[in-house]
C-alpha positions in Angstrom: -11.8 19.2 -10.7 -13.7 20.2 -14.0 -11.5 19.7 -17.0 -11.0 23.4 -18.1 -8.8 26.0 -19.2 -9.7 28.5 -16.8 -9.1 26.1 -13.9 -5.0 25.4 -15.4 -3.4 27.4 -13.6 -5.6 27.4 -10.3 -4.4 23.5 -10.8 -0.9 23.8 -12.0 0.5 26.8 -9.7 -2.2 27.1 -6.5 -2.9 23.2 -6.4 -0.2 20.2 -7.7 2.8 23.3 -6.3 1.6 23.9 -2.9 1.2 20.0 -3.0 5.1 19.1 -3.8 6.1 22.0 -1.5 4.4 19.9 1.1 6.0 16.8 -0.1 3.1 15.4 -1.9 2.6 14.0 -5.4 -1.1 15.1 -6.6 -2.0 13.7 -9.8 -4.7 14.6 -12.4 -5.8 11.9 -14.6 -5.3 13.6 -17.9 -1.7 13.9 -17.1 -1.7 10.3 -16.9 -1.0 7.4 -20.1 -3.3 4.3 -19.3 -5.0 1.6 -21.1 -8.1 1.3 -19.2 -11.4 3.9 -19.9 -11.1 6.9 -18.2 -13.6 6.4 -15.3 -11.5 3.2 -14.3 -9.3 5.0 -14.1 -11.0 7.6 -12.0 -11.7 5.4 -9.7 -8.7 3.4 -9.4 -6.6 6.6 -8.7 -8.9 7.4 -6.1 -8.9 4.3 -4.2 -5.5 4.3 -4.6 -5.0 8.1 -3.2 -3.8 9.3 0.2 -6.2 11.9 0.2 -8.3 13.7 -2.3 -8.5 17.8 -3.3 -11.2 18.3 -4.9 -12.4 21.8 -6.8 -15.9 22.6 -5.8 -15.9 25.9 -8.0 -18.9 26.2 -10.5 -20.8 22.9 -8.7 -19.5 20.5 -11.5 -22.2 17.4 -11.4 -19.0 15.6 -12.4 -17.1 16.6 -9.1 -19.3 15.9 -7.3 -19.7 12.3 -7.9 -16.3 11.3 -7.8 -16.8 13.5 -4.7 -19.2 11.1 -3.0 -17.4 8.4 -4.3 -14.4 8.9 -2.6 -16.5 9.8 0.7 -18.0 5.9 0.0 -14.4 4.5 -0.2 -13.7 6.4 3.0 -11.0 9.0 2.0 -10.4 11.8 3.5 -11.5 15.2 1.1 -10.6 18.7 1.0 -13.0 20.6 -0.7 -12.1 24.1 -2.5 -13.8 26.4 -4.4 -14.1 30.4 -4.3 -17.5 30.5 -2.9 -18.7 28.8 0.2 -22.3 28.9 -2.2 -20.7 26.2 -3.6 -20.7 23.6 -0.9 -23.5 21.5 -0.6 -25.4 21.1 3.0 -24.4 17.5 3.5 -20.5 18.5 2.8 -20.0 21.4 4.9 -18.5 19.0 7.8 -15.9 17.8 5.5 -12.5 20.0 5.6 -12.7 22.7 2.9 -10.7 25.8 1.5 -12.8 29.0 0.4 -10.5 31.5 -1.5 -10.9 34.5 -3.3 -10.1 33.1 -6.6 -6.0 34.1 -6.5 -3.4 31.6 -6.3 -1.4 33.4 -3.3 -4.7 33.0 -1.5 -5.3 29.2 -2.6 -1.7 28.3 -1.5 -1.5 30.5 1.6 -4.8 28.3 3.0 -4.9 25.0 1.1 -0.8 24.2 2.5 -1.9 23.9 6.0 -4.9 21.6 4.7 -2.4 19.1 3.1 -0.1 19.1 6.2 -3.0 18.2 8.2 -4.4 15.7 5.9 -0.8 13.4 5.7 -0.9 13.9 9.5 -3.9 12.1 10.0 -3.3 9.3 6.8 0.1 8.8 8.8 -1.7 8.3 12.0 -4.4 6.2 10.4 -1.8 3.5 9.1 0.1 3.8 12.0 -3.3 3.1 14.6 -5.1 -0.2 12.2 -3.0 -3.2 11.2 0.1 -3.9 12.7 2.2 -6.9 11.4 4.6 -9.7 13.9 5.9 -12.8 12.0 7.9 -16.0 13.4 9.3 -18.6 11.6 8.7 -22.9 12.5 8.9 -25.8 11.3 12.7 -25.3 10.0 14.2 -28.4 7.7 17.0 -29.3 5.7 16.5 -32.0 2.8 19.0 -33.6 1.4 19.9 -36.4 -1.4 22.8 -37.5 -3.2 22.1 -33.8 -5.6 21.1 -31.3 -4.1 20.4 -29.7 -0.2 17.3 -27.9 0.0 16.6 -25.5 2.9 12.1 -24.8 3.8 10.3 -23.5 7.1 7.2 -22.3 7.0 6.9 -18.1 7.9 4.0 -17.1 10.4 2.8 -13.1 9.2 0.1 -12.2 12.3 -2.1 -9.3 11.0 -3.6 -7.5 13.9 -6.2 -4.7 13.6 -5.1 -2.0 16.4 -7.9 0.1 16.1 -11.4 0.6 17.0 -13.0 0.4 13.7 -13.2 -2.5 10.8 -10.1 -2.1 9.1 -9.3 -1.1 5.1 -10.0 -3.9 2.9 -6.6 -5.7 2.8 -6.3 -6.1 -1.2 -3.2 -7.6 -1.4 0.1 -9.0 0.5 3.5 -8.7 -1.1 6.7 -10.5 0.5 9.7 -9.4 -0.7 12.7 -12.1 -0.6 16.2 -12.2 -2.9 15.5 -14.6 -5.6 16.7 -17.7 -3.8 13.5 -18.6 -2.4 10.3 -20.0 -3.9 7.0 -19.3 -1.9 3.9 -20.9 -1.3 0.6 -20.7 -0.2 -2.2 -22.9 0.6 -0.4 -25.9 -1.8 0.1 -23.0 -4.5 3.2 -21.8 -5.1 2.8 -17.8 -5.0 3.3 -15.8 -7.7 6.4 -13.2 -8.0 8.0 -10.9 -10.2 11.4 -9.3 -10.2 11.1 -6.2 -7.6 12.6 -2.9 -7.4 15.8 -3.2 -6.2 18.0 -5.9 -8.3 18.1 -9.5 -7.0 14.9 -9.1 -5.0 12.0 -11.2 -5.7 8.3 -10.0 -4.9 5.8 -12.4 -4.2 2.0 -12.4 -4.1 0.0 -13.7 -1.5 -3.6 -13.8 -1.1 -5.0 -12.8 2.4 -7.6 -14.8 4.0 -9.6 -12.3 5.3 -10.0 -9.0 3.6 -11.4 -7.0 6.5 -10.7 -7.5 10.6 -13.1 -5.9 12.9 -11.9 -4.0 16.0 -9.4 -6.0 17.6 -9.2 -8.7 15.7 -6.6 -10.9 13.9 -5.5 -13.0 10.6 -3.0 -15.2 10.5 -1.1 -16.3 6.9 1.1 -19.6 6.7 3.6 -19.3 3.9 6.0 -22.1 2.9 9.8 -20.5 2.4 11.7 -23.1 -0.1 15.3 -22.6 -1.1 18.9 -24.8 -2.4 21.1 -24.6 0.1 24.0 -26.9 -1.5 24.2 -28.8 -5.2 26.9 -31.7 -6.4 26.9 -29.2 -9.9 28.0 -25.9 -7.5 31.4 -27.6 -6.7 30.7 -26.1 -3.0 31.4 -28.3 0.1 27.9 -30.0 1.4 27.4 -29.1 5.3 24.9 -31.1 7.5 23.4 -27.8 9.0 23.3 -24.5 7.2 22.1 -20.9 8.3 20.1 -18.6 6.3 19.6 -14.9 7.4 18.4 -11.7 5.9 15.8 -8.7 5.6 12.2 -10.1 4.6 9.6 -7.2 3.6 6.5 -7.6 3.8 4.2 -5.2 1.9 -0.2 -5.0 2.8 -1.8 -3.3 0.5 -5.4 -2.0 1.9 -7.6 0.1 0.0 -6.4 3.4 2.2 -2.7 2.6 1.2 0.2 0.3 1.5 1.6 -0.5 5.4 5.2 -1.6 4.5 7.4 -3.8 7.8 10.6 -4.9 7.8 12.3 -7.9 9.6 15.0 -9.4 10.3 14.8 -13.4 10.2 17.5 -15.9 10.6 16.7 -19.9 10.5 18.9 -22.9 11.1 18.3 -26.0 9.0 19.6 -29.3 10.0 18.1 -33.1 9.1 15.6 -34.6 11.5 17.3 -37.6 13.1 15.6 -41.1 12.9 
């Protein structure tokens, strides 16, 4: 929306209100503290967005290309303003709100908009890329020091539906802090996560869009100590290790989160 006063409260009261009434956080950028310039940052909140509302009113050239750019990222728009004058030919097939200028009117016809639009972003990540994982190659290692526990983790990325997926930008793996990840030979990178003693780990995906039916498949090494002489704990020759693994994709039309439950034995090879 155009940056002006006499578009405040049309924002603050008919807008970002009947948005958290609905259970959704909308967001302006100049509400917003961030290092980057401001069109970055534009278009980072935008690819980052659920869905976009965007303010039609007065044709701002401005808009209207963050407009089009969100269209190009393939985000789903509703267009207001308080005349239909002010909708472009090419846009009229996008959802839009025309209101007579009040707020009552704005919230009264934009809320069933926003309902409508989390409906169909829910069903979207629900329909693309689903995720199954299995666990293999399970081993314990052991020397006179220390007992190490590693299996490698299968994550199967499937797209469900019958377009190209979302650009998969990222895959996070949540763990506790016991366990050292790798990928590829490299050991991933992680930082502390939300909740205490939870690790979250970066991994690269191999494919960053899967057409119609298709699949990518990510092999990550799970390394932990199991026993040390320095713990004064008894050494075992076969320990269990079970817990909640999250996994986190990131795609350019949100974040799919899955949860699951993994438990893996780990005893020596005999010889």
């Amino acid at each position: 929306m155009p940056f002006d006063r006499d578009f405040s409260d049309i924002y603050t009261y008919g807008i970002k209100k009947t948005a958290e009434e609905q259970g959704v956080v909308a967001e302006r950028v100049d509400e917003q503290h961030f290092s980057e310039t401001i069109l970055e940052r534009v278009y980072r909140q935008i690819e980052n967005a659920d869905f976009i509302i965007a303010e039609m009113t007065g044709q701002n050239p401005n808009v209207f290309y963050e407009v089009g750019y969100a269209h190009a990222k393939g985000k789903l728009c509703a267009l207001v303003t308080q005349s239909a004058g002010d909708i472009p030919f090419d846009l009229k097939q996008h959802p839009h709100v025309i209101y007579d200028g009040s707020i009552a009117d704005l919230k009264d016809k934009l809320a069933p908009k926003i309902e409508w639009m989390k409906q169909q972003t829910a069903s979207k990540k629900d329909e693309t890329i689903s995720a199954s994982v299995r666990t293999t190659d399970e081993l314990l290692e052991k020397d006179s020091f220390w007992h190490h526990g590693k299996f490698d983790f299968i994550l199967d990325l499937k797209n469900n539906s019958s377009r190209r997926s979302p650009e998969i930008e990222a895959i996070y793996i949540h763990t506790s802090k016991a366990w050292t990840l790798s990928n590829n030979g490299q050991e991933c990178p992680s930082q502390s996560g939300d909740q205490k003693g939870i690790l979250r780990h970066l991994v690269a995906p191999s494919l960053k869009r899967l057409a119609p039916g298709a699949f990518s498949q990510e092999r990550i090494g799970f390394r932990r100590q199991l026993w040390s002489k320095f713990s004064g704990e008894e050494q075992r020759d076969e320990y269990t290790s079970k817990g909640i693994v999250t996994i986190e994709v990131v795609t350019s039309e949100g974040t799919l989160s899955h949860e699951f439950s993994i438990e893996v034995e780990f005893d020596e090879i005999p010889f």
